[in-house]
C-alpha positions as CSV (number, residue, x, y, z in Angstrom):
1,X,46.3,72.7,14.2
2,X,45.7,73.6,10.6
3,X,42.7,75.6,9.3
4,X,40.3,73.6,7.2
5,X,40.1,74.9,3.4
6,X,37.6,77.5,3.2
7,X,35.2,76.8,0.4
8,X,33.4,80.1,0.6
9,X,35.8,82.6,0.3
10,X,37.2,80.2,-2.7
11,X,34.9,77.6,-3.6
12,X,36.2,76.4,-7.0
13,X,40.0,76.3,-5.8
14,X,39.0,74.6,-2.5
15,X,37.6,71.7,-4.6
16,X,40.8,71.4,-6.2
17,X,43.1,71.2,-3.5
18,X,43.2,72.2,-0.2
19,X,44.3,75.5,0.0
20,X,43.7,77.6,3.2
21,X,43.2,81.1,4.2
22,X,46.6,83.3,3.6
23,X,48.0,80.8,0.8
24,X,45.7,81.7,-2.3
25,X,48.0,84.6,-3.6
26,X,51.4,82.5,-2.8
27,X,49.7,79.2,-4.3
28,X,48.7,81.0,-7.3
29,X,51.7,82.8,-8.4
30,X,53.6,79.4,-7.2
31,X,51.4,78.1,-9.8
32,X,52.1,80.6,-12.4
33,X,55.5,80.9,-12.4
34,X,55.7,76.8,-12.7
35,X,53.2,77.2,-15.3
36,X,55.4,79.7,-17.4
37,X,58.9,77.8,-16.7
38,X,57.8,74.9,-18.0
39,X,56.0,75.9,-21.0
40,X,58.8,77.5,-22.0
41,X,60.8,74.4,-21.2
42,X,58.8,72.3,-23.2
43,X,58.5,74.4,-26.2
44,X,62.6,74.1,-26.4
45,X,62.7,69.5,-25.4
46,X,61.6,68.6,-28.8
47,X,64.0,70.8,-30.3
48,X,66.5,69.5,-27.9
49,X,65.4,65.5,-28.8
50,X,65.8,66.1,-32.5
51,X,69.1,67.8,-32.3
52,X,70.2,64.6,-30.3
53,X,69.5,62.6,-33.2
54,X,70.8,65.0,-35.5
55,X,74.1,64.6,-33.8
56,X,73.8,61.2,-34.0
57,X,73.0,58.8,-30.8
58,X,76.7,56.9,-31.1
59,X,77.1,60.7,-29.7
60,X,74.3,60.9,-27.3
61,X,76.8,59.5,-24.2
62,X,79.5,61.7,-25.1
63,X,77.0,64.8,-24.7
64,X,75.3,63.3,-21.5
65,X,78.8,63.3,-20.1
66,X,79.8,67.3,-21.4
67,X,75.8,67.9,-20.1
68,X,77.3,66.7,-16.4
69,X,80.7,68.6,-16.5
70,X,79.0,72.1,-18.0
71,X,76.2,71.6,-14.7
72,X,79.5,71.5,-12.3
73,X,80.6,74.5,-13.5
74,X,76.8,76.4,-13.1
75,X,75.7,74.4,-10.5
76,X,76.8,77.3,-7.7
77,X,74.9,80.2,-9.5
78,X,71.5,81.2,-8.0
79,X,69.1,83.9,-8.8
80,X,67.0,85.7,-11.3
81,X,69.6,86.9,-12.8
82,X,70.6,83.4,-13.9
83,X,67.2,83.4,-16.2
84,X,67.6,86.3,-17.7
85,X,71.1,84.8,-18.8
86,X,69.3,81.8,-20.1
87,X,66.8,83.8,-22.4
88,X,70.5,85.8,-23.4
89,X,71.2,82.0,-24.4
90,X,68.2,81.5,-26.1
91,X,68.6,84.2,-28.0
92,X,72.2,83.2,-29.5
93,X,71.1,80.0,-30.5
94,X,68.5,81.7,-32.3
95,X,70.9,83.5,-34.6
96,X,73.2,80.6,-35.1
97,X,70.2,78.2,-36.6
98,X,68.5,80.9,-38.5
99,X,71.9,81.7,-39.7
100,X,72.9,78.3,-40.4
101,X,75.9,78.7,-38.4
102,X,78.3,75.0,-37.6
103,X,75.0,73.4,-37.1
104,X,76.7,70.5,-36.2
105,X,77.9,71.8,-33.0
106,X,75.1,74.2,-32.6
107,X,73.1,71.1,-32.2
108,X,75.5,69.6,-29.6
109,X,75.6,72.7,-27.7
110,X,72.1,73.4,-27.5
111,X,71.4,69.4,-26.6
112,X,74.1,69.9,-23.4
113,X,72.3,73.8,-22.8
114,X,69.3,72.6,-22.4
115,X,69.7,69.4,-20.5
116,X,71.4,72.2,-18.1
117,X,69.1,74.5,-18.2
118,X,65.8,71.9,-17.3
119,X,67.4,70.9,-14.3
120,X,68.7,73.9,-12.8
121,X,65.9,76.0,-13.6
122,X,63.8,73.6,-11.7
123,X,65.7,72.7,-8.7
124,X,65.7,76.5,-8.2
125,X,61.9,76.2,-8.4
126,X,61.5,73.7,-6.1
127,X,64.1,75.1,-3.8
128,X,62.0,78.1,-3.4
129,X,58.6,75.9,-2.8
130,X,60.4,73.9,-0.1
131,X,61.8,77.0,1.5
132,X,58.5,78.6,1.4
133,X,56.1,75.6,2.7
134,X,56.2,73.4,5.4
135,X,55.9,70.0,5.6
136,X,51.8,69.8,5.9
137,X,51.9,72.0,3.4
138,X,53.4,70.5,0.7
139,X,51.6,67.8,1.3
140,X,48.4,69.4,0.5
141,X,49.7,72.1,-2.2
142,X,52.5,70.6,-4.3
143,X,50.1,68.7,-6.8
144,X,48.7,71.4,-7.3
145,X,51.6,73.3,-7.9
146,X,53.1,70.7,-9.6
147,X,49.9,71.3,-11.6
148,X,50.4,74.4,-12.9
149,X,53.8,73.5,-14.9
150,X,51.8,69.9,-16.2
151,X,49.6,72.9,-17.5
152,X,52.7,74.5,-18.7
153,X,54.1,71.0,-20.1
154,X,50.9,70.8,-21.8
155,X,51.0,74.6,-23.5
156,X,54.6,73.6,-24.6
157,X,53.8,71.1,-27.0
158,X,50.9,71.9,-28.6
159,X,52.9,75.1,-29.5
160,X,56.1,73.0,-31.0
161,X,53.9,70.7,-32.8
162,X,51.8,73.2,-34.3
163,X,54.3,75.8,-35.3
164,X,57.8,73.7,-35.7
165,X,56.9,72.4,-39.3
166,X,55.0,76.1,-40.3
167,X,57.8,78.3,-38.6
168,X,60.6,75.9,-38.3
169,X,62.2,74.6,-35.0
170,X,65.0,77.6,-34.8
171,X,62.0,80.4,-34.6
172,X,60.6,77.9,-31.6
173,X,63.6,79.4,-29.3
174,X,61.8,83.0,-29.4
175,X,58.3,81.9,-27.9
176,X,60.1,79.7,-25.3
177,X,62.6,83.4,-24.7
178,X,58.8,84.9,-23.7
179,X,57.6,82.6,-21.7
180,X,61.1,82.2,-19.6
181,X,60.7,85.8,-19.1
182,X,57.3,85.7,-17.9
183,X,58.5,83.0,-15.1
184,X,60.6,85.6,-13.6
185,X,57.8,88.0,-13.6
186,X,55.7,85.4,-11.5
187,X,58.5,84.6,-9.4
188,X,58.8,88.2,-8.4
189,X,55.5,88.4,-7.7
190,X,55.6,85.9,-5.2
191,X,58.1,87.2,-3.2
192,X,56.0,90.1,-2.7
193,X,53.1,87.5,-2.2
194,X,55.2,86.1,0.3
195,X,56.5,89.1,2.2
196,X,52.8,89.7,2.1
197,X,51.8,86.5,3.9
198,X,54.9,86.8,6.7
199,X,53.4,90.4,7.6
200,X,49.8,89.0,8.1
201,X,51.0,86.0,10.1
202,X,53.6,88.5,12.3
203,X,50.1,90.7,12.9
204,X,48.0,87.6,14.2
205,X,45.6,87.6,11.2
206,X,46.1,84.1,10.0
207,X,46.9,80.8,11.8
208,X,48.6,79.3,8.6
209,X,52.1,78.3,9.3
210,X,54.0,79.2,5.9
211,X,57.2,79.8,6.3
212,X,58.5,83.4,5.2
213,X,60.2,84.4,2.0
214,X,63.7,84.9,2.6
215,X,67.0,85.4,0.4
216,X,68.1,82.3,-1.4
217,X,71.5,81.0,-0.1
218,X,74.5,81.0,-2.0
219,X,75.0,77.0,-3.5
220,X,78.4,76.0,-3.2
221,X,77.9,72.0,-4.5
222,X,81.2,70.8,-2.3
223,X,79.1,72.2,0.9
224,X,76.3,70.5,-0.3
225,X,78.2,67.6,-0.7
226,X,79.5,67.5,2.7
227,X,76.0,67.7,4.0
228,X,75.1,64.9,1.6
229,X,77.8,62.5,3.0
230,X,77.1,63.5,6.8
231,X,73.1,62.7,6.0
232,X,71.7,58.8,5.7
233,X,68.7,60.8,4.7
234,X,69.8,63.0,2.3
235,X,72.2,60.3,0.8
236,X,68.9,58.3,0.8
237,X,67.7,60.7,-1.5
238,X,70.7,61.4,-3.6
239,X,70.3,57.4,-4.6
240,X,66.7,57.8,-5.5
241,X,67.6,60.3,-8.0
242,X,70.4,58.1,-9.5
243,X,67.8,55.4,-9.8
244,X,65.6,57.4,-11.2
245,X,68.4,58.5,-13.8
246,X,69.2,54.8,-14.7
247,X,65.2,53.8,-15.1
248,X,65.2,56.9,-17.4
249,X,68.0,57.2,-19.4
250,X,68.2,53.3,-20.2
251,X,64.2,54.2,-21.4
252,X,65.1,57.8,-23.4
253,X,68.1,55.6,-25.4
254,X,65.6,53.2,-26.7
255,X,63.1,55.8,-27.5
256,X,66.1,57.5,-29.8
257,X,67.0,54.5,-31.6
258,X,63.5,53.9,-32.4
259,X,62.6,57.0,-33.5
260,X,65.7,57.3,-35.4
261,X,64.6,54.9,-38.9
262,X,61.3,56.8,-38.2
263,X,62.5,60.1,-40.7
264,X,65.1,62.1,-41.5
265,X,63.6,65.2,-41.3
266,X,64.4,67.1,-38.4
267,X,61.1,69.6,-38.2
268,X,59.0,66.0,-38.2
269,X,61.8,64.5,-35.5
270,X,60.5,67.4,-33.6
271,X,56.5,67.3,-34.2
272,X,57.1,63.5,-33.0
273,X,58.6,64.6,-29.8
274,X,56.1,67.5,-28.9
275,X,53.2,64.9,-29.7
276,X,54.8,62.7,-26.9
277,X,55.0,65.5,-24.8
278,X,51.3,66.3,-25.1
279,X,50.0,63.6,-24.4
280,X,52.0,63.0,-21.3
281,X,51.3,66.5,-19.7
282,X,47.5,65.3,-20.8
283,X,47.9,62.3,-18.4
284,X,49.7,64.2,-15.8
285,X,47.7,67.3,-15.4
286,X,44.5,65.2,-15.2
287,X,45.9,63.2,-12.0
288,X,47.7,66.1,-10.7
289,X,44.5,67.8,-10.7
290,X,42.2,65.2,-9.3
291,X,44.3,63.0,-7.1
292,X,48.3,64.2,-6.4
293,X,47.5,66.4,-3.2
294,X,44.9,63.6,-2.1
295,X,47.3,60.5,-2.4
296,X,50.0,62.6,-0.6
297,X,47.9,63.5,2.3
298,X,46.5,59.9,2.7
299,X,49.3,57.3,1.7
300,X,52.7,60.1,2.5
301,X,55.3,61.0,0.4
302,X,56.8,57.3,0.6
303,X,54.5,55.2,-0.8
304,X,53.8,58.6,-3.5
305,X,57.4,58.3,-4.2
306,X,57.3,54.3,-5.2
307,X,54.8,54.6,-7.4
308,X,57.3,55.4,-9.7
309,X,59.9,52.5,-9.7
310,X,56.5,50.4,-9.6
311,X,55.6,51.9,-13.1
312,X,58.9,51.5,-14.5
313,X,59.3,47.7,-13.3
314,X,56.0,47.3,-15.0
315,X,57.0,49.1,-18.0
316,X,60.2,46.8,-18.4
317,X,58.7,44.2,-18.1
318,X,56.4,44.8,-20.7
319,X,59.4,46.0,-22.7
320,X,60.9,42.9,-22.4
321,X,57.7,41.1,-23.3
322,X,56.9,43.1,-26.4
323,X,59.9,45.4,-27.5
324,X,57.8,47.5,-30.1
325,X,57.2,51.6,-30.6
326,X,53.7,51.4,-29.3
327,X,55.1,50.1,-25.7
328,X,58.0,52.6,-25.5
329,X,56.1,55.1,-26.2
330,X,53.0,54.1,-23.6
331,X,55.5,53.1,-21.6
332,X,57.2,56.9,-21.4
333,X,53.8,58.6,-21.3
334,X,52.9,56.6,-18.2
335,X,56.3,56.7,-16.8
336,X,56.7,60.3,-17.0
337,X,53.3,61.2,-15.9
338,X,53.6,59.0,-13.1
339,X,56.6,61.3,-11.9
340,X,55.4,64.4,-13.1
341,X,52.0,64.2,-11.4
342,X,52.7,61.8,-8.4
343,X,56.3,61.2,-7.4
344,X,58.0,64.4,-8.3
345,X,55.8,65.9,-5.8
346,X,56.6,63.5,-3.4
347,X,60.2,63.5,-3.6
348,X,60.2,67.4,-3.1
349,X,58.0,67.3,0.2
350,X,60.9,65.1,1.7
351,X,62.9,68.4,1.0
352,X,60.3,70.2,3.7
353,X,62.3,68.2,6.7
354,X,65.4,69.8,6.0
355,X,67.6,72.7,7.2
356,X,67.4,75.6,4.8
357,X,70.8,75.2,4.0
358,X,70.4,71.6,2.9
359,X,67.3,72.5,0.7
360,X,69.7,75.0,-1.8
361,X,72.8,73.6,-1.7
362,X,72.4,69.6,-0.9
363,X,69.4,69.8,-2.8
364,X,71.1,71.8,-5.5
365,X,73.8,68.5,-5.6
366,X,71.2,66.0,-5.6
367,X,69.1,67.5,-8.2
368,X,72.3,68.4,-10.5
369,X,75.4,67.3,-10.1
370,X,73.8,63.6,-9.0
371,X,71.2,63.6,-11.5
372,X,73.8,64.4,-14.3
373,X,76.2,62.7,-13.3
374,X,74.2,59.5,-13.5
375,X,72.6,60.2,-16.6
376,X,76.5,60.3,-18.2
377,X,77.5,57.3,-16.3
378,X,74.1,55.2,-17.3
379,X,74.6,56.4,-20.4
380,X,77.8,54.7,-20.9
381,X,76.6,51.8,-19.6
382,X,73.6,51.6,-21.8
383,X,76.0,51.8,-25.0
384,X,78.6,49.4,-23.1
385,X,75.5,46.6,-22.7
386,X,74.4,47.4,-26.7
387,X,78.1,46.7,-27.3
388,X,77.9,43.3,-25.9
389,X,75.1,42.8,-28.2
390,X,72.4,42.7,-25.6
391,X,69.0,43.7,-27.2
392,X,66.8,46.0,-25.8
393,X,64.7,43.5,-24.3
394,X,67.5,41.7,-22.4
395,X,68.1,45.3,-21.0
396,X,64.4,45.8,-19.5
397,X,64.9,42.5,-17.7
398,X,67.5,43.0,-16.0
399,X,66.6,46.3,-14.9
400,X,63.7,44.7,-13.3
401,X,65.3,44.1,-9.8
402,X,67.0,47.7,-9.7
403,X,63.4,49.1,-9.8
404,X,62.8,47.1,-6.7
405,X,65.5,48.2,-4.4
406,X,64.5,51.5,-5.9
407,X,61.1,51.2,-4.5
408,X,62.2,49.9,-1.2
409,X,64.0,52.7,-0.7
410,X,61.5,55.2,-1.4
411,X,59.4,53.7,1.3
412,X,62.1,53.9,4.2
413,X,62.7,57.2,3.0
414,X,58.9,58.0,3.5
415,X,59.3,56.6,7.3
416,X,62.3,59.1,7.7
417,X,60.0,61.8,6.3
418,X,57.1,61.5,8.8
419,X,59.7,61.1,11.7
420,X,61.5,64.3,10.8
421,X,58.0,66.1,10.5
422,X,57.1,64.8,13.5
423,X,60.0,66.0,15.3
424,X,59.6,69.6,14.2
425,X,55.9,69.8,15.0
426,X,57.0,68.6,18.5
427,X,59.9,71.2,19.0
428,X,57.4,74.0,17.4
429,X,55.3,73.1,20.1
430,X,57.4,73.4,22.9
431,X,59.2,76.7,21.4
432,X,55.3,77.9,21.9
């Protein structure tokens, strides 16, 4: 049985979510470290969006495909190490733009980079979170987790839009160096936090079933693979995520080629971009806040997880209907909230049911090489059907129906979820 949240040891946090005795320090340095990853993150996406354009979007498949092959090659590196070699990155790019070095190809570069470097840094987040919770758990603390990088997302842009005209976008890449450090900080403190928790539980002091902190496994993708193909589950969720990529990229092509005849001048590009991004991590962090944790606990991480394809088949729809910049642009501030705050959360407790092994290396695959890869392979598609001559409306429609099967399958996957929980709570029991 779990503990109920305490609310007098912690009375504002236990009217945010539902946090119980022994997780406070591990939720809030979980929180932290999200916080600090993705404000760094986000000070960097409109820079990355811009330089897209810059390059031209008749390019953008060719560097959604390089974006896919450069994440095969990284995809079996693990550690804190590997963000310390990201700010190393960062820093490079910083003297090549000041410097007005091939800015061309800078441009390119840093478009793939980062498109890398959001994913992996990520799925080595949530690896960690689903290696460190249970099940139960993460149904009542990843919104709020999930919280603290909406709170991060929401930093971000107000930093790029109100320094990329005064400073310029290159001088953007050193605050975002900072912050990226600072996640590694947090995450270091949570190991101890962790190692912290394990000893209390081992002592008797707490009845909260965390799991303990242990060594991340090494992530060889073709293992990961294997356990992909042997799994109708995790194969279940490997085609989520390529739906997901389809919904999205089809959705970030038409924002380009909008915002393209907007201007030509690539510090605006990038305000535009970071004002998008504000006011979607305004959206999200006010449900992720108020209602994530409480719609996971009461519907499960199935009907959490088809919220999303419902959105998009909404947003298509009205796409279809009225193809302007005003509906792209609700249209991707809804969307991306909807993930951000609800289904993203969702999609990672399904992770909790899974072998330790599956949740770095399958999980590494699914969230990488599978989410890349689509993104190339959708992207083609998308500039195959403008080829045709198919306007963007005819698009929308007919990605109607795949939003359905999309949403079907997230609730069987939900079932599968609460049956594999189930199962472990039973054969916890008996090892008792």
């Amino acid at each position: 049985m779990s503990q109920p949240a305490d609310p007098h040891t912690h009375p504002l946090l236990s009217r945010l979510v539902a946090v119980q005795a022994g997780e406070v320090r591990a939720l809030l340095w979980s929180f932290a470290y999200f916080f600090c990853l993705l404000a760094g993150y986000y000070v960097l996406r409109p820079v990355r969006d811009e330089m897209g354009l810059a390059s031209g979007i008749k390019n953008l498949p060719w560097l959604f495909t390089a974006t896919f092959f450069v994440m095969l090659a990284v995809v079996p590196i693990y550690g804190a190490l590997v963000y310390h070699f990201f700010v190393a990155n960062i820093l490079i790019f910083w003297v090549l733009l000041t410097q007005g070095i091939a800015l061309q190809l800078t441009a390119q570069t840093f478009f793939v980079w980062i498109s890398v470097f959001n994913l992996f840094a990520v799925s080595v987040f949530w690896s960690f979170m689903a290696d460190l919770y249970g099940s139960e758990q993460g149904k009542r603390l990843f919104g709020f987790i999930a919280a603290g990088g909406s709170a991060g997302a929401l930093l971000g842009p107000i930093i790029a839009t109100t320094l990329a005209v005064p400073i310029g976008r290159a001088n953007l890449l050193i605050i975002a160096a900072v912050l990226l450090e600072a996640a590694v900080f947090c995450a270091l403190r949570l190991e101890t936090a962790a190692a912290a928790f394990k000893a209390e539980r081992d002592a008797g002091t707490t009845g909260v079933t965390t799991k303990p902190a242990q060594a991340a496994l090494g992530g060889s993708w073709i293992a990961g693979i294997m356990m992909i193909v042997r799994s109708p589950y995790l194969a279940g969720i490997a085609v989520w995520v390529a739906l997901l990529s389809l919904a999205g990229t089809f959705l970030y092509f038409q924002q380009a080629e909008i915002v393209r005849v907007m201007t030509d001048d690539p510090n605006q590009r990038t305000a535009i971009f970071a004002r998008i991004d504000l006011a979607v991590s305004l959206l999200t962090i006010v449900v992720q806040f108020l209602a994530t944790g409480k719609l996971i606990k009461r519907f499960g991480a199935g009907p959490a997880a088809a919220f999303l394809p419902l959105v998009f088949a909404i947003g298509f729809i009205a796409l279809w209907a009225t193809p302007m910049l005003w509906v792209v642009i609700a249209f991707q501030a809804v969307q991306r909230a909807a993930n951000f705050a609800i289904s993203n959360p969702a999609r990672e407790v399904l992770f909790t049911v899974v072998e330790r092994e599956e949740k770095y290396k399958a999980k590494n695959v699914i969230d990488n090489v599978v989410f890349r890869g689509s993104d190339a392979l959708f992207g083609w598609l998308f500039h195959a059907l403008r080829g045709l001559g198919l306007e963007l409306g005819a698009i929308s429609l007919a990605t109607v129906p795949v939003t359905a099967a999309w949403l079907a399958l997230a609730l069987a996957l939900g079932r599968m979820q609460e049956k594999r929980a189930a199962t472990m709570a039973t054969a916890a029991e008996i090892k008792l």
